[in-house]
N, C-alpha and C positions, 0 to 999 in steps of 0.2 A: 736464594738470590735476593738480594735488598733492593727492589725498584722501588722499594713504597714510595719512598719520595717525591718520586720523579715524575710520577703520575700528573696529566694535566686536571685540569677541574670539572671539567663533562663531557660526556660522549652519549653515543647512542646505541639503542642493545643491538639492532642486525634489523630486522625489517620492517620494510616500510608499504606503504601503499603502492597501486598501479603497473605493469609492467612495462614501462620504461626504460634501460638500465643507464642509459645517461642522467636523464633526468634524476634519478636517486643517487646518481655518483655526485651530480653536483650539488647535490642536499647535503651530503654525508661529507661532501669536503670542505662546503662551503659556510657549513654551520658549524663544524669544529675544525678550527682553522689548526688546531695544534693535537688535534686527537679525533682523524675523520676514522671510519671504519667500512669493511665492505660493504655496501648494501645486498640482501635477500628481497627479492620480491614474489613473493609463494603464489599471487593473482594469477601469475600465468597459468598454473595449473599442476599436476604431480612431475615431480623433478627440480621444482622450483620451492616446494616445502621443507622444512627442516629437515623431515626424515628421507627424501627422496635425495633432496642437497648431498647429504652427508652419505647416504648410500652410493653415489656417482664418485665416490674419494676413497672408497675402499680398495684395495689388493686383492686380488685373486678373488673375493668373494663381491656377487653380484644381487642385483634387486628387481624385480619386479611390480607393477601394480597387480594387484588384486584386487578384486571389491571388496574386500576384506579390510585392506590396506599393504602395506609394501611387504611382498614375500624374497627369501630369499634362492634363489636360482643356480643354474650351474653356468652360463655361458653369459656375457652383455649382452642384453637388448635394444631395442629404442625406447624404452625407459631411460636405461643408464646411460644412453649417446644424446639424450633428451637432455638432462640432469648435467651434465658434461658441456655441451654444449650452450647451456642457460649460463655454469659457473664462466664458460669461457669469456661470453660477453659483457658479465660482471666486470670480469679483469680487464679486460680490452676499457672499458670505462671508466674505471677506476685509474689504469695506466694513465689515461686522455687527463685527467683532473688533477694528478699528482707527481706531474712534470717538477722534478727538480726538487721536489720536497723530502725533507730531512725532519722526521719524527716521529712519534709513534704513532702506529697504526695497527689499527684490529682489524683480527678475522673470527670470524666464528665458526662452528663447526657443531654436532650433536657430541654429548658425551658417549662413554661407553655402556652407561648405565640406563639412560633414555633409550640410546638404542636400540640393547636386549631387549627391554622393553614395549618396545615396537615394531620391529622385524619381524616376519614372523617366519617359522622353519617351515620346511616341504610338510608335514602333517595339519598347518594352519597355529600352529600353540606358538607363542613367544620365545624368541631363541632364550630366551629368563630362563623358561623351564629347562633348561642344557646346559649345566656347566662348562661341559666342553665348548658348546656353540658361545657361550660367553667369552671364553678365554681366547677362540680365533677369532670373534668380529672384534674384539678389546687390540688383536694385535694385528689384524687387517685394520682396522683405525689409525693405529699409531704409524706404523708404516706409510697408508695415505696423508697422514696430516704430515709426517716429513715431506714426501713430494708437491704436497699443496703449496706447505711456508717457502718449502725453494722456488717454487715457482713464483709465488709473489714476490718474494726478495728480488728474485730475477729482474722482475716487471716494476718495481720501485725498490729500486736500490739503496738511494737513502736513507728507509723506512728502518724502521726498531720496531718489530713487531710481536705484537699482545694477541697472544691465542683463547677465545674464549671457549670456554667448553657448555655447551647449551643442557642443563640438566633437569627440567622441569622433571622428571618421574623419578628422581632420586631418592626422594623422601619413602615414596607409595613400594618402589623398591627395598627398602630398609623395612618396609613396616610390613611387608606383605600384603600391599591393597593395589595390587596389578590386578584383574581382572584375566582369567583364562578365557580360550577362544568361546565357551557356553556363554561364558557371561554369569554360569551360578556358581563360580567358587573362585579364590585368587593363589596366584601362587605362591608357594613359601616364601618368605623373609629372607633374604639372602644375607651370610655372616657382614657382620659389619668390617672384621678386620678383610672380608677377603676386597670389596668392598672398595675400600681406600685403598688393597693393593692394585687392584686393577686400574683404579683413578691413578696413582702415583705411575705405574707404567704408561700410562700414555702422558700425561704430565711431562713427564721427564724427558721425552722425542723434542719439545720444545727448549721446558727450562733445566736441561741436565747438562753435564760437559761442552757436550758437543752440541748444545740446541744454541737457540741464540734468543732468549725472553723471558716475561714472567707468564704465566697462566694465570686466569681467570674464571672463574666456576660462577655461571650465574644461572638461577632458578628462581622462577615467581612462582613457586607454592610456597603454603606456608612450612612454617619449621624445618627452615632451611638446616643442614647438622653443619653448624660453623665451626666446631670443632674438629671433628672429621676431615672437610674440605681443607683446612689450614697442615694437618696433619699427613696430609698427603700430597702436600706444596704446593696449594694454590697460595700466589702471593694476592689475589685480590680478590672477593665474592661478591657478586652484583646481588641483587631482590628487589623486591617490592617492599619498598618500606613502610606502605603501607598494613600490611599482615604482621609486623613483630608485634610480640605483644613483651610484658615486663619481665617474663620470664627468659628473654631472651639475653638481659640486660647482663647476666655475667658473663656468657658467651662473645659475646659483641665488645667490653670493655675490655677480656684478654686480648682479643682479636688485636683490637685496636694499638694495644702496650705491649700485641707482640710484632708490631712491624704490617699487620693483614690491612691493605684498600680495601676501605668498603665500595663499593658503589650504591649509591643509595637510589633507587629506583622511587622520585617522591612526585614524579609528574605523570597523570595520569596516561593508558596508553592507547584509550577511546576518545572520541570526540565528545566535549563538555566544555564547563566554562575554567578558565585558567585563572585562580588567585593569583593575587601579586607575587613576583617571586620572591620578595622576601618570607612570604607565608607560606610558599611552597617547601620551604627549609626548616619553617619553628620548630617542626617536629625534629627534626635532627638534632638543633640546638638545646630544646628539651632533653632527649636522650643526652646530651653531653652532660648537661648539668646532672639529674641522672644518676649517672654515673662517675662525678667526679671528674672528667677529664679538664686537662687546660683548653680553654676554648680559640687558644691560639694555635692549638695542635687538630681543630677542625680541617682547615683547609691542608692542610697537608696529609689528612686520612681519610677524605669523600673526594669522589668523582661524584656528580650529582646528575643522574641518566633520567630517560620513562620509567616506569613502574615495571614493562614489560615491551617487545617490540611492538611496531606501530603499524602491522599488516591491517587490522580490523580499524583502523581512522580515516578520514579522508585528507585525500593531500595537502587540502590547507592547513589540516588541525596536524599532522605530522612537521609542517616546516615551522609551526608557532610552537608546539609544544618542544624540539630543537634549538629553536631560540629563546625558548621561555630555559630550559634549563641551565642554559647559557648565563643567563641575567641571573638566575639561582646561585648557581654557583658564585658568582660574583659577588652575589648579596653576602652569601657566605663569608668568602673572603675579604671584604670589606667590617661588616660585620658581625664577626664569630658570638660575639655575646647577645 
């Protein structure tokens, strides 16, 4: 699917500070007037976390807390009616703030590889370690993320909506540096081609035939596999663009020449001091030269976001660093050289 283009110039990764969920709706609409997204706020507590979030949007398969962290169960609990109800008045908020708008609009969700990951089966071990348990939360995902995006179409009809898929343990997945429930050994390396398929099936619930979008693959660890992600139809990949290092630089210029948005995650997602925003981009610019590209072909291949979401900031430094990548971007597209 060819959105590249089309893409606005900044956004924000998913969460932010305090449990509010107005107050973060009207952050997230109000600072990217052309590119708001749902907010997360994980303060409130489990169900409100990434992995609690995205286990409330699964099919047939359910979640619990453990001390542990979120196991998976046979029946919903008040975990999952927790989780469920936190998403509802996300949307009820979000609805309130996007009366009438026409554009695109993010949601986020965990991937399916973060997930394994994290879940953990009736034994305490990572559903990682179970192919099969892979293969049914991969399509108990895909199935909830169809009924999620209807429902937000539902709820802002307008919208053109950008599925992000949350991957931070993508990497530690591939390489085999998950940690088992001891904590003294990790589990195997899972094939890389199986990998990208399982990515491409849930992928494709959105951006296939009958989906209605591009996907977005964003991870702040480092050595993001950008080829991989692009290979399995992500049309866009977020990071911390702080972490590439020069090795990365062939991967990134295909990326770039073949159609893939970067989103450059180049503003910090802690509280600190904020450079100017045209310094907030040299790096980027750098990379261009680099690499050769036309630097009139910058602005139309960064979204310029945080580095990572913005739960650990406080909410002054979340609504500056929002508007700081605003003015980034801009610097950007004013100018590219």
């Amino acid at each position: 699917m060819n959105d590249t283009l089309h893409f606005p110039p900044a956004t924000g990764i998913g969460s932010l500070p305090g449990t509010d969920a107005r107050e973060a709706a009207k952050a997230a609409t109000g600072s990217f007037e052309d590119f708001p997204h749902l907010p997360e706020l994980p303060a409130r507590g489990p169900g409100a976390d990434m992995i609690g979030r995205t286990a409330g949007l699964l099919v047939e398969l359910y979640a619990r807390v453990e001390p542990s962290g979120w196991r998976i169960g046979d029946r919903p609990g008040r975990d999952t009616r927790r989780a469920r109800s936190w998403l509802g008045e996300d949307l009820d908020a979000l609805e309130e703030f996007t009366q009438g708008y026409e554009g695109l609009l993010k949601v986020q969700a965990v991937g399916p590889w973060t997930l394994a990951a994290s879940l953990e089966l009736r034994n305490g071990e990572a559903a990682l370690s179970d192919p099969g348990a892979c293969r049914d939360l991969a399509a108990s995902l895909a199935e909830g993320l169809r009924l999620h995006l209807d429902e937000v179409r539902r709820r802002v009809p307008g919208a053109r909506l950008v599925l992000q898929l949350d991957e931070p343990s993508l990497t530690a997945v591939l390489r085999g540096q998950v940690r088992t429930a001891s904590g003294y050994r990790t589990h195997r390396a899972v094939d890389r081609q199986i990998v990208e398929a399982t990515l491409r099936d849930v992928i494709v619930v959105h951006d296939g035939p009958d989906g209605g979008g591009p996907v977005v693959v964003h991870s702040c660890a480092p050595d993001v596999p950008f080829a991989l992600l692009r290979r399995a139809g992500a049309a866009g990949i977020s990071f911390d663009f702080s972490l590439l290092t020069e090795r990365d630089d062939e991967v990134i210029g295909e990326a770039v020449e073949g159609g893939t948005r970067l989103f450059a995650g180049v503003v910090p997602g802690t509280d600190g001091p904020l450079s100017d925003p045209a310094g907030s981009v040299m790096g980027v610019r750098t990379l261009w030269r680099r690499l050769g590209l036309r630097p009139g072909l910058l602005p139309e291949a960064v979204t310029v976001t945080p580095a990572c979401g913005l739960a650990g900031a406080s909410p002054g430094y979340a609504r500056s660093a929002y508007a700081h990548c605003v003015r980034a971007a801009r610097s950007l597209a004013d100018n590219p050289e």
